[in-house]
N, C-alpha and C positions, 0 to 999 in steps of 0.2 A: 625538277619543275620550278620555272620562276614564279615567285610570290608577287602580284603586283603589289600588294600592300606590307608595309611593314619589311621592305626589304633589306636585308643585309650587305650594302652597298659595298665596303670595302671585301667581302670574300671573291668580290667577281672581277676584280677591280685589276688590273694588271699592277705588275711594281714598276712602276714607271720613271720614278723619281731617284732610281736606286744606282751609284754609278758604275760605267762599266767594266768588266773582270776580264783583260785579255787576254791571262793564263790559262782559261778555260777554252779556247778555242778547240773544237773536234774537228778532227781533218775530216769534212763530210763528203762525199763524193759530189754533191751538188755543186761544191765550188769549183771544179774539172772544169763544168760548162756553164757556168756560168760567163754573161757578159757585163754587167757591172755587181759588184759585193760592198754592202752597208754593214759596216761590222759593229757600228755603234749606232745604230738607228734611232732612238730618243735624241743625243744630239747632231744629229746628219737629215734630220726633216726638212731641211729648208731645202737641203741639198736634194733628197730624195723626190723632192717637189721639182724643182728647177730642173732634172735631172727627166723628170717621168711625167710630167704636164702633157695634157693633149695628145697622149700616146696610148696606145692600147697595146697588151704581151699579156704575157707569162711571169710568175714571181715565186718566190719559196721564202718560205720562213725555218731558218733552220736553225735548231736545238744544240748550242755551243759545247753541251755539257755534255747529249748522249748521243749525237750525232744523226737524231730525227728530224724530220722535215715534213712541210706540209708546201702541194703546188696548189698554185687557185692562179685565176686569169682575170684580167681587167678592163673594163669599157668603156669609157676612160682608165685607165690603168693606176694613177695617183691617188682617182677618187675611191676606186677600191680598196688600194691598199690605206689612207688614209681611218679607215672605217677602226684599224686595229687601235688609233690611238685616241679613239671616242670611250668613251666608259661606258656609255647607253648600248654600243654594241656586247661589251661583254656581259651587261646584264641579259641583255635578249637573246645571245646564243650561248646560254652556258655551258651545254648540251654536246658542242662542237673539241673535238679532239684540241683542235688546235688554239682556241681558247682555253680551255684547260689546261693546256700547255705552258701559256703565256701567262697565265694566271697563279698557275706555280710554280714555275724557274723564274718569272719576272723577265721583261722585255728585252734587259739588260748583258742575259746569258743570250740571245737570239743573234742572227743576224739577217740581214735581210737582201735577197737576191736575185738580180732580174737574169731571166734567162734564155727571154728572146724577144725581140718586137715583133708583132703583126698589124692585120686590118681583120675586122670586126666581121668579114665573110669566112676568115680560116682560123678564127681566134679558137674554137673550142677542138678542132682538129688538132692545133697544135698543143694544147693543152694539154689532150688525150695522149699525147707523141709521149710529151714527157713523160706523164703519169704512168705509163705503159712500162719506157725506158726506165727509171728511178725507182718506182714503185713508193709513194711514199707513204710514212706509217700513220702520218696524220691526217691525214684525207677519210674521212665515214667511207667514201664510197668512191672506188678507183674508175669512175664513171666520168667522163667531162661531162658538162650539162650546163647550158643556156637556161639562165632563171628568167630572161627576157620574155623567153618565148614560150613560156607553162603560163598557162589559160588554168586560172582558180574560180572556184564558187563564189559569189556575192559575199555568203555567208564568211566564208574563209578570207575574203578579202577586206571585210567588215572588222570580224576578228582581228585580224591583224596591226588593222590600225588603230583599235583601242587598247591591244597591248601595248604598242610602239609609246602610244602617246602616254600610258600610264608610267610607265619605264622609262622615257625622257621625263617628265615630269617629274618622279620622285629621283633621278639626277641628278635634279638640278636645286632640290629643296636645302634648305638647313646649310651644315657646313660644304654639301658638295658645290654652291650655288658660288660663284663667283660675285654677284652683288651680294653674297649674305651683310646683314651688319652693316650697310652703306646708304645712302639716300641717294636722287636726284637734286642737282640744284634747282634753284629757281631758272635759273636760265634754262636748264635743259627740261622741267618742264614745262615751260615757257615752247618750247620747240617742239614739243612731242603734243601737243595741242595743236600746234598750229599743222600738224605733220595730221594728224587726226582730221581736221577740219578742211582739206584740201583734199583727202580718200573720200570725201561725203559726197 
């Protein structure tokens, strides 16, 4: 269970900083069918962007070390996979196989694998294809399933985004805070005023 307060930031935190080990490559079966393979994915973002922009498919994340794997699908496809190199997600889905995963082999052992393109009518069809074929071990539940289209309670919806927002917020405090320890100059608050007084 996450703690909003008081939480212990770096346990959820993937190793992302750590460089990569290509003696550890696991001949996975995933890379058969695969149609493009990221095998250093922390430095191949740019690429992996440029590469998966505005496209919607199929993806795996697979375990260098013991040759496990996780399929998940995307809606835009980027913006999905994108989600793995936020730290606020791995606070929020602790819970998740394949966070756990990534949380302790580090991003570094992983690689990352797109496996088919689609359109957003036969996305979770095809999903289900894979997961069927592959079986993978990191998936909770070898179910494909549209989060789009599950209709939640108020309550649950409410819920949701006072964790979200509690858990971004303590992200971004202290030393995880990228402006930690910095100021604004004069100019740029000079500019964030006037940015302010034109929303009015």
């Amino acid at each position: 269970m996450v703690r909003f307060y008081n939480i212990e930031f770096r346990s959820f935190i993937p190793k992302l900083f750590c460089r990569r080990n290509f003696s550890n490559l696991y001949n996975s079966v995933v890379f058969k069918y695969a149609i493009k393979i990221y095998n250093d994915p922390l430095n191949q973002r740019n690429l992996i962007r440029n590469d998966n922009k505005n496209k919607i498919g199929i993806y795996s994340w697979v375990n260098n070390i013991n040759g496990k794997f996780y399929i998940g699908s995307g809606d835009p496809l980027y913006l999905r996979i994108s989600d793995y190199f936020q730290n606020w997600y791995f606070l929020y889905h602790p819970n998740l196989y394949i966070v756990r995963a990534l949380s302790k082999y580090g991003m570094k052992n992983f690689s990352l694998v797109i496996l088919e393109y689609s359109d957003s009518e036969n996305l979770i069809l095809c999903e289900q294809k894979w997961i069927d074929l592959l079986k993978p071990e990191y998936n909770i539940s070898l179910v494909a399933r549209n989060i789009k289209g599950c209709k939640r309670t108020k309550c649950i919806v409410e819920i949701d985004k006072i964790g979200k927002k509690q858990i971004k917020s303590n992200s971004y405090k202290g030393e995880n805070k990228s402006f930690c320890d910095k100021k604004h100059s004069e100019k740029s608050l000079t500019r964030i005023k006037t940015i302010k007084i034109k929303k009015k």
